[in-house]
C-alpha positions as YAML, in Angstrom:
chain: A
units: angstrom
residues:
- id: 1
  name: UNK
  ca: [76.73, 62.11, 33.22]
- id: 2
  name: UNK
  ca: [77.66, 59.58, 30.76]
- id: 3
  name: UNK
  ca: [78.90, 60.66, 27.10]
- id: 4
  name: UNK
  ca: [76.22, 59.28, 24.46]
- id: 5
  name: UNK
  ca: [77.78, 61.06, 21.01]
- id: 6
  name: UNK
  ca: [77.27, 58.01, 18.98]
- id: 7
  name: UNK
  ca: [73.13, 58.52, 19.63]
- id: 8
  name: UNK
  ca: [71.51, 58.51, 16.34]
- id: 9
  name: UNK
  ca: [70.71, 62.13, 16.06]
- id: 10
  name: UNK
  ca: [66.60, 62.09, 14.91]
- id: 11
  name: UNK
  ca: [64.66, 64.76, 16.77]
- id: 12
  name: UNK
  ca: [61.89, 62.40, 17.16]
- id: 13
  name: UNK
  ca: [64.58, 60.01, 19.73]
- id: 14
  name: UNK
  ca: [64.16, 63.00, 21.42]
- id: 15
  name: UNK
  ca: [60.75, 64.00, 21.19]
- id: 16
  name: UNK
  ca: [59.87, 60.10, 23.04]
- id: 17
  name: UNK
  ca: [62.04, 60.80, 25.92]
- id: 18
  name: UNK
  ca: [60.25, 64.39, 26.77]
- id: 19
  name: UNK
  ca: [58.09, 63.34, 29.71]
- id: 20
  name: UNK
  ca: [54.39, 63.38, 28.79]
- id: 21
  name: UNK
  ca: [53.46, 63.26, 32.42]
- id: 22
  name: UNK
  ca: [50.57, 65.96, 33.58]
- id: 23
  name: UNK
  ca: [52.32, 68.63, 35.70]
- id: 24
  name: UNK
  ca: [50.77, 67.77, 38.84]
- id: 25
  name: UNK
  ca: [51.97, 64.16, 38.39]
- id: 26
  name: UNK
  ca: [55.83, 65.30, 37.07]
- id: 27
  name: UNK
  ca: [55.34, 68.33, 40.11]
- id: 28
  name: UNK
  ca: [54.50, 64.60, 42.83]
- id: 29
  name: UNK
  ca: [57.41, 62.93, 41.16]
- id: 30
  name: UNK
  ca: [60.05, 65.59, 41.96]
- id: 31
  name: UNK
  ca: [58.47, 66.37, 45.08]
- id: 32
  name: UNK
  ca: [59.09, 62.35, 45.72]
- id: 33
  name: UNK
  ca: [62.71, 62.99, 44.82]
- id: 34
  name: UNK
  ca: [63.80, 65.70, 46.69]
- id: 35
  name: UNK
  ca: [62.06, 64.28, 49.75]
- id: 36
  name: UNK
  ca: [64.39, 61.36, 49.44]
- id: 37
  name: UNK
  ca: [67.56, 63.08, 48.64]
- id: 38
  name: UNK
  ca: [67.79, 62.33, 44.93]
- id: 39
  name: UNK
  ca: [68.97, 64.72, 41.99]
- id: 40
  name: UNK
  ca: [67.75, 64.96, 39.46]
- id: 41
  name: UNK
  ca: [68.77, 66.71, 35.59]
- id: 42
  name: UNK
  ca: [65.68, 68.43, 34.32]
- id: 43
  name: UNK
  ca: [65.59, 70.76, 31.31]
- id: 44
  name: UNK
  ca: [62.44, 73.04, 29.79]
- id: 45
  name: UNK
  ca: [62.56, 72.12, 26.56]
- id: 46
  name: UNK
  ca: [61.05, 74.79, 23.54]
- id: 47
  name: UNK
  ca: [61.54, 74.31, 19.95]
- id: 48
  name: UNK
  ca: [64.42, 76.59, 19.65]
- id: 49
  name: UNK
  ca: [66.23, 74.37, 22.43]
- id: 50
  name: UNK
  ca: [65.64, 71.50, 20.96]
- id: 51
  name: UNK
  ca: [67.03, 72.20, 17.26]
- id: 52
  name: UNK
  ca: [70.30, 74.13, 19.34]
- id: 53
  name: UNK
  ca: [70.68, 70.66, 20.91]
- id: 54
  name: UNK
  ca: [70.57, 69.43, 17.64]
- id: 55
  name: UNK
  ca: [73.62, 71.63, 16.36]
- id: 56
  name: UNK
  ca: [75.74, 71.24, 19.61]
- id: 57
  name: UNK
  ca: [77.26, 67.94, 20.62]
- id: 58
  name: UNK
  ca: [77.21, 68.79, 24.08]
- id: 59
  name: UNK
  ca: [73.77, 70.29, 24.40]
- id: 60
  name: UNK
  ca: [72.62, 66.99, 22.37]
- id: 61
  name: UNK
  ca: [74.68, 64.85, 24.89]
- id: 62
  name: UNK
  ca: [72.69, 66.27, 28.02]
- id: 63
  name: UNK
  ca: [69.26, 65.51, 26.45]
- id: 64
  name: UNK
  ca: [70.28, 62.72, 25.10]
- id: 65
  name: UNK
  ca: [71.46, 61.24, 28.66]
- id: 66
  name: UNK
  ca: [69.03, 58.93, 30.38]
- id: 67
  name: UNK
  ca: [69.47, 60.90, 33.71]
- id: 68
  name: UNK
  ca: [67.94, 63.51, 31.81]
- id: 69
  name: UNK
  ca: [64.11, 64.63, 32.30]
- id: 70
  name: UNK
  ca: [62.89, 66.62, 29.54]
- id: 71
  name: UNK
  ca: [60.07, 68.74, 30.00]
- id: 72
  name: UNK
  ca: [57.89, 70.18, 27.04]
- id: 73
  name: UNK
  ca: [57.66, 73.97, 28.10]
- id: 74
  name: UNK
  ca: [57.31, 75.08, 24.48]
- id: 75
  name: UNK
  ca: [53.77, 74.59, 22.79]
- id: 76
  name: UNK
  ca: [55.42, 73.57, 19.65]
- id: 77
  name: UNK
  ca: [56.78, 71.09, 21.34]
- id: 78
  name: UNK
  ca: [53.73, 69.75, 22.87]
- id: 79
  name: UNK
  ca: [51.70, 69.94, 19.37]
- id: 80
  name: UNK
  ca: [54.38, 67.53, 18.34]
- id: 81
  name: UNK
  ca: [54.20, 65.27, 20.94]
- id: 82
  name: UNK
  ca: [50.68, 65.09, 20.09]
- id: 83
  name: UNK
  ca: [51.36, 63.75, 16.71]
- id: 84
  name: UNK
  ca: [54.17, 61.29, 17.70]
- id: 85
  name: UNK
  ca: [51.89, 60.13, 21.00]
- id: 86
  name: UNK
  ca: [48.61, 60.57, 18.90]
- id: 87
  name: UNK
  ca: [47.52, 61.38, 22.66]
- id: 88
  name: UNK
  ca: [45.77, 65.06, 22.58]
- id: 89
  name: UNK
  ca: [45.86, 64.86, 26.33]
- id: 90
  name: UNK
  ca: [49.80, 65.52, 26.50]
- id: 91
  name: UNK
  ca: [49.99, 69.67, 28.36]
- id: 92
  name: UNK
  ca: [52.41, 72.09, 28.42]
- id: 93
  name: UNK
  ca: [54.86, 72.05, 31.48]
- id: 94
  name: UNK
  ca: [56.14, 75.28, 32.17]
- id: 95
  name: UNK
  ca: [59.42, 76.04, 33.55]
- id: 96
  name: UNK
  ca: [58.17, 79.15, 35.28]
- id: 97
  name: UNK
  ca: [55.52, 77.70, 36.76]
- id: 98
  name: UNK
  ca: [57.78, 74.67, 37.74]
- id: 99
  name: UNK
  ca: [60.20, 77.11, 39.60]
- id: 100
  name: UNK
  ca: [56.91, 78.72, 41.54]
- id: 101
  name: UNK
  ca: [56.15, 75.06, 42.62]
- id: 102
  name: UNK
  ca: [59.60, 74.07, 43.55]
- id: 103
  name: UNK
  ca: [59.62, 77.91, 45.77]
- id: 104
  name: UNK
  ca: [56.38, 77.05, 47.53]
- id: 105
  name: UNK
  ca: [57.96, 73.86, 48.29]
- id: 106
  name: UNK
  ca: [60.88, 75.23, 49.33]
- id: 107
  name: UNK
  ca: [59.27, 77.61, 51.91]
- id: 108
  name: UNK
  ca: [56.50, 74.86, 52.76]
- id: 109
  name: UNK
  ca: [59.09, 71.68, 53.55]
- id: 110
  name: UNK
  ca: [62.56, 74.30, 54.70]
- id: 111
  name: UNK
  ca: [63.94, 73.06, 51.45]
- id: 112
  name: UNK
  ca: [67.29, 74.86, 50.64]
- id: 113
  name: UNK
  ca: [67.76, 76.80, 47.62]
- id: 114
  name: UNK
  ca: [71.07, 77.48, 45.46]
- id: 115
  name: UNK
  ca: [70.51, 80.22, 42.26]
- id: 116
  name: UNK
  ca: [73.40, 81.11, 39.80]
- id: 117
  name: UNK
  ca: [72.35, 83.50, 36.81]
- id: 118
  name: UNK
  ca: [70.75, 86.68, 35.68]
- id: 119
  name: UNK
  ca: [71.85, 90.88, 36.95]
- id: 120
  name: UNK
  ca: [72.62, 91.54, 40.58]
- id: 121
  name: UNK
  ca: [69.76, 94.04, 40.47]
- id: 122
  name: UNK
  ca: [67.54, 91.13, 39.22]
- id: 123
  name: UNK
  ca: [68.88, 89.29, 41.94]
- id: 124
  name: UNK
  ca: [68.16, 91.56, 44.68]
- id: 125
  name: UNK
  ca: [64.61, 91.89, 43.57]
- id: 126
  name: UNK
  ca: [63.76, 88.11, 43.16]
- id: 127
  name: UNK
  ca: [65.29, 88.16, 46.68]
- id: 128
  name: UNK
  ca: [62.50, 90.60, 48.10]
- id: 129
  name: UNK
  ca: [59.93, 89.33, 46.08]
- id: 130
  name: UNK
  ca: [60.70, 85.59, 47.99]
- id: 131
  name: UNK
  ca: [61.38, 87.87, 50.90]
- id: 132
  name: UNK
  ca: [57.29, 89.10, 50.98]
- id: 133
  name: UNK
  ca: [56.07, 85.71, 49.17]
- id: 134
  name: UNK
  ca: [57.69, 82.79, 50.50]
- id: 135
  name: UNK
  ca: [58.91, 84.42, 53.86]
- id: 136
  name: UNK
  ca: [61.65, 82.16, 56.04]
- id: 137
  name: UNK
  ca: [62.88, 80.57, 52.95]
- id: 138
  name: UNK
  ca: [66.58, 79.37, 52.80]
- id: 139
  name: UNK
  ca: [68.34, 80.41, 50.20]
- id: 140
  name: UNK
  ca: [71.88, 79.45, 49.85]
- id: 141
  name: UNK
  ca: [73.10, 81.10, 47.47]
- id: 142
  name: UNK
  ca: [72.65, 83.94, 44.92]
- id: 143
  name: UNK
  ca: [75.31, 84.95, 42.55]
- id: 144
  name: UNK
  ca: [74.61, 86.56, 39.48]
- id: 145
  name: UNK
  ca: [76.12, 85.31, 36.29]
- id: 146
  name: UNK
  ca: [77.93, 88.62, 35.27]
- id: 147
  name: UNK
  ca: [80.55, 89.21, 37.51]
- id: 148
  name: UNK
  ca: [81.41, 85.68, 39.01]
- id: 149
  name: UNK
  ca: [83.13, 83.00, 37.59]
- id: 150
  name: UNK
  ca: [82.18, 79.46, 36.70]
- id: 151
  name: UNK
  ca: [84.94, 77.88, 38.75]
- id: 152
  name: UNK
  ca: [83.96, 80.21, 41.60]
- id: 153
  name: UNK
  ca: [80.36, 79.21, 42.47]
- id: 154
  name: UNK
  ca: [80.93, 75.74, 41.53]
- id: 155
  name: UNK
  ca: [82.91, 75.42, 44.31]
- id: 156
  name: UNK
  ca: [80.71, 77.52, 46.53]
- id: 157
  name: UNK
  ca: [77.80, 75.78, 44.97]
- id: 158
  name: UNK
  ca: [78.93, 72.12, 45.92]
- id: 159
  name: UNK
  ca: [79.38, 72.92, 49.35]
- id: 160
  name: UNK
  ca: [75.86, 74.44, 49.46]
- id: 161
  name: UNK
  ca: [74.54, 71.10, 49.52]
- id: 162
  name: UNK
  ca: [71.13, 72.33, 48.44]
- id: 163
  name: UNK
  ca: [68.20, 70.67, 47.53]
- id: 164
  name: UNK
  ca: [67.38, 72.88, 44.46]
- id: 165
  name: UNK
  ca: [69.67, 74.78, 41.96]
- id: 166
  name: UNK
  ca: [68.51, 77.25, 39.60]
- id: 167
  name: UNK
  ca: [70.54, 78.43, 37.03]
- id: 168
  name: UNK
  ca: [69.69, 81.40, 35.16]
- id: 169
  name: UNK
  ca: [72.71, 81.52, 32.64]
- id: 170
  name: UNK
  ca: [70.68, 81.16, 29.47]
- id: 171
  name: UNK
  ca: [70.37, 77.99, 27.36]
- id: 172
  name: UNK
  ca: [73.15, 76.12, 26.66]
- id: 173
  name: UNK
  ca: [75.56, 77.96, 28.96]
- id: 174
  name: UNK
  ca: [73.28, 76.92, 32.06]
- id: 175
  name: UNK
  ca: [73.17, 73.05, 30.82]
- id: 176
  name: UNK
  ca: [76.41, 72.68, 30.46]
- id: 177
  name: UNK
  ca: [77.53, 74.30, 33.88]
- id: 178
  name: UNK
  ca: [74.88, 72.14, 35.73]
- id: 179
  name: UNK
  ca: [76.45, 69.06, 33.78]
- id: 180
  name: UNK
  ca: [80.23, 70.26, 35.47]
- id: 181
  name: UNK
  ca: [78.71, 69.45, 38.50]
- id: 182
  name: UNK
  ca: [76.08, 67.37, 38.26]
- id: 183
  name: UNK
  ca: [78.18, 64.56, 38.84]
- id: 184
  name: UNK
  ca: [79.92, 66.11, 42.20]
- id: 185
  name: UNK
  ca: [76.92, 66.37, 43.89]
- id: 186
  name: UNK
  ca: [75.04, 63.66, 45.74]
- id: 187
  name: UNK
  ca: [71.57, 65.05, 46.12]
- id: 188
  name: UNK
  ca: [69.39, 68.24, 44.17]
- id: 189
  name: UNK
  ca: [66.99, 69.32, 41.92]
- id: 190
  name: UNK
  ca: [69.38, 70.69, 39.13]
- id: 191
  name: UNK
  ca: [67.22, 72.66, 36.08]
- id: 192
  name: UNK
  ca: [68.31, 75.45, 33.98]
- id: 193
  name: UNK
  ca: [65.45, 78.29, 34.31]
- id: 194
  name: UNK
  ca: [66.45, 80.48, 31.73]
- id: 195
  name: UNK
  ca: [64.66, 84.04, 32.32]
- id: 196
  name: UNK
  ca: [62.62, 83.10, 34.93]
- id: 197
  name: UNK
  ca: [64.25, 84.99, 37.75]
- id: 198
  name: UNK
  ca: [63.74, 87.99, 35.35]
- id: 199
  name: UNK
  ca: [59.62, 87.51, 35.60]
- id: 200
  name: UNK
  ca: [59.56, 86.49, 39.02]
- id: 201
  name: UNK
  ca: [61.77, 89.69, 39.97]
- id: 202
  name: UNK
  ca: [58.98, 91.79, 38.04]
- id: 203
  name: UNK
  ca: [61.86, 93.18, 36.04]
- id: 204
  name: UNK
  ca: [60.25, 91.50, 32.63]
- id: 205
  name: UNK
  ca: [56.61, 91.57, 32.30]
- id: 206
  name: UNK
  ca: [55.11, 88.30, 31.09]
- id: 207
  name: UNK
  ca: [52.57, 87.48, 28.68]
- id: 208
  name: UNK
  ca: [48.81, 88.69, 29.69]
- id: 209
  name: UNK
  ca: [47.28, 85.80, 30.69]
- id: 210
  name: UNK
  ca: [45.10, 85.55, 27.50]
- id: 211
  name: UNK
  ca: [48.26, 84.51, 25.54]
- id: 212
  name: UNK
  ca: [49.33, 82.40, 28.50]
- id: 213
  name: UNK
  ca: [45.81, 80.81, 28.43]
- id: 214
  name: UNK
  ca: [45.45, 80.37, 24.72]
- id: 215
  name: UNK
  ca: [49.42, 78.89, 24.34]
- id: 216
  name: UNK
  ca: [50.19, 82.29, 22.20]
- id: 217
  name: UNK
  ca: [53.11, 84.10, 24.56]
- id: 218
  name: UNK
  ca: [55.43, 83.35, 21.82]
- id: 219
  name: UNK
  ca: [53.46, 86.09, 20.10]
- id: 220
  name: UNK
  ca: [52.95, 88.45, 22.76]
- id: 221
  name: UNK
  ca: [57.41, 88.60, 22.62]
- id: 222
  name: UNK
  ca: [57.79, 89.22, 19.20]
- id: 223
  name: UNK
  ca: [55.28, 92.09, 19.06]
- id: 224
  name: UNK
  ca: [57.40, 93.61, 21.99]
- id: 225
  name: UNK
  ca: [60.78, 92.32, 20.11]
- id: 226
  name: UNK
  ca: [60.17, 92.00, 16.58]
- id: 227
  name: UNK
  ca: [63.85, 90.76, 16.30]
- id: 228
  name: UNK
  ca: [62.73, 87.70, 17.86]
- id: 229
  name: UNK
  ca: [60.97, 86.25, 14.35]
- id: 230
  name: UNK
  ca: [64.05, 84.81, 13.07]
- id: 231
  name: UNK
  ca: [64.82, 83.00, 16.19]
- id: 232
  name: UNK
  ca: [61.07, 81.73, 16.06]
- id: 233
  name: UNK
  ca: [61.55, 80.73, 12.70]
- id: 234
  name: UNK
  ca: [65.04, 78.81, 13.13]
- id: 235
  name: UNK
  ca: [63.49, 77.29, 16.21]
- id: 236
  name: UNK
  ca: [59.91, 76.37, 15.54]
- id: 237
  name: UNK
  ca: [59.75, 76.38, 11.86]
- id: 238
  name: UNK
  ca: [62.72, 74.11, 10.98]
- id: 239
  name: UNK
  ca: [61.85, 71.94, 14.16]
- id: 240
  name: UNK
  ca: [58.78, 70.99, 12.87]
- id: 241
  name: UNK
  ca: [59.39, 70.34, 9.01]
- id: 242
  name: UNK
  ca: [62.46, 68.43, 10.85]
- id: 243
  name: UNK
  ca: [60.41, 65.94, 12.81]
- id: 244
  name: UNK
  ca: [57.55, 65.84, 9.76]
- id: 245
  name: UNK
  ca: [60.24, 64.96, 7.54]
- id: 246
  name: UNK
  ca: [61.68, 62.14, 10.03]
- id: 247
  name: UNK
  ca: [58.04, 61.32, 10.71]
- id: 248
  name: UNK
  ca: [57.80, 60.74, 6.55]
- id: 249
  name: UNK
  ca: [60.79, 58.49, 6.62]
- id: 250
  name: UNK
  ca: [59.91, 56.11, 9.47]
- id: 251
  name: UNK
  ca: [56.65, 55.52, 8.30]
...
C-alpha cells in the first residue's frame, strides 16, 4: 500500500472516509469483490482504534490509505459520524457479525479461508464450532499467533491463495502484518478481527443481547473487567473532545 505520512492528521479526515454504507449494502459490496477476485483492506474501526492510529504512524498510514475500507464497529464512532454526516441513519457495522457473514459465505459459495491469530485451544474450538455450523468449509489455514512466526505464515499464507484472511493478532499488530502482505497477494478479503475467533470459539462470552441491542456492550466488559475504564476513557473520551474540538475549529 502506498505511504501517505504527510496526511494532515485531523480525526475528522478520518471519520469521512469510514464507510457509512448499511451492512447489508457494505456485506453486497464485498460479496461483489470476492466473487470477482478482488482484495480488499478492511479494518473495524472503535474509538480506541482510531485515537491508536492517531499516535502510530503506521497504524495512521493504513487508515489513511485509499485502499483502505473503514468500518464503524464502535458506537462512538457511529454517534460521531452522525454529527459530521448530520445523517441519523448511519448503523453500526460489526466486525463479528461481518466475520459470521463472510463464514456463511464461505461455506455457501466454497470460498477458501486463511486465519492467523488467537490460542491453539481457541483455534481448535473455532475449528469444531465451523466444523458443526458451516460443515464442508475450506479452511486453509489456522495458525495461532503464539507459537508461529510472522515470516512463517506469511509465506504459508501467500501460497494459500485464499479468498478471506482473518487475522486475530490484536489491533495494530494484525494491521500491520496484513499490510506485509497485502501487496503480495493478488486476490482476498484481508480484515483484522481482533477477538472474534475468541466469541465464535465460545471461549469468551459476549454481551447479552440487551447490551448488543441497546449499543451498551462496552459496558457489559468493564463490569466483567473493571480495568478496562481507562482504556475506555483514552479511547472514547479523548476521541470525542478530539473531533468536537476539530469540529470547533473548522466551523
Amino acid at each position: 500500500m502506498k505511504k501517505v505520512e504527510g496526511t494532515d492528521k485531523k480525526i475528522l479526515n478520518l471519520i469521512r472516509r469510514i464507510n457509512s454504507d448499511s451492512p447489508q449494502k457494505f456485506y453486497n459490496d464485498i460479496d461483489y469483490f470476492v466473487k470477482n477476485s478482488k482484495k480488499k483492506f478492511i479494518v473495524t474501526a472503535n474509538p480506541e482504534i482510531i485515537m491508536m492510529g492517531y499516535k502510530n504512524k503506521n497504524m495512521w498510514n493504513i487508515l489513511s490509505d485509499n485502499g483502505t475500507i473503514i468500518i464503524p464497529d464502535g458506537i462512538g464512532v457511529v454517534k460521531v459520524m452522525r454529527i459530521v454526516y448530520s445523517d441519523k441513519s448511519i448503523q453500526r457495522n460489526t466486525g463479528i457479525e461481518f466475520v459470521v457473514h463472510m463464514l456463511e459465505k464461505a461455506q455457501l459459495n466454497d470460498l477458501s479461508i486463511f486465519i492467523y491469530g488467537a490460542h491453539q485451544n481457541v483455534l481448535d474450538r473455532f475449528r469444531k464450532m465451523c466444523d458443526i455450523k458451516y460443515p464442508g468449509i475450506n479452511i486453509t489455514g489456522l495458525y495461532n499467533g503464539y507459537e508461529y512466526n510472522d515470516d512463517f505464515v506469511l509465506q504459508k499464507l501467500i501460497k494459500s491463495k485464499s479468498d478471506i484472511y482473518f487475522i486475530a493478532l490484536g489491533t495494530p499488530r494484525q494491521e500491520n502484518f496484513i499490510n506485509k502482505f497485502y501487496d503480495k497477494i493478488d486476490k482476498g478479503i484481508c480484515v483484522g478481527i481482533g477477538g472474534s475467533i475468541d466469541v465464535l470459539s465460545g471461549n469468551t462470552k459476549r454481551a447479552p443481547r440487551f447490551f448488543i441491542n441497546h449499543n451498551i456492550e462496552w459496558l457489559y466488559r468493564i463490569t466483567k473487567e473493571p480495568k478496562r475504564i481507562m482504556r475506555f476513557i483514552r479511547g472514547n473520551i479523548f476521541f470525542v473532545f478530539k473531533v468536537l474540538k476539530e469540529l470547533i475549529e473548522e466551523r
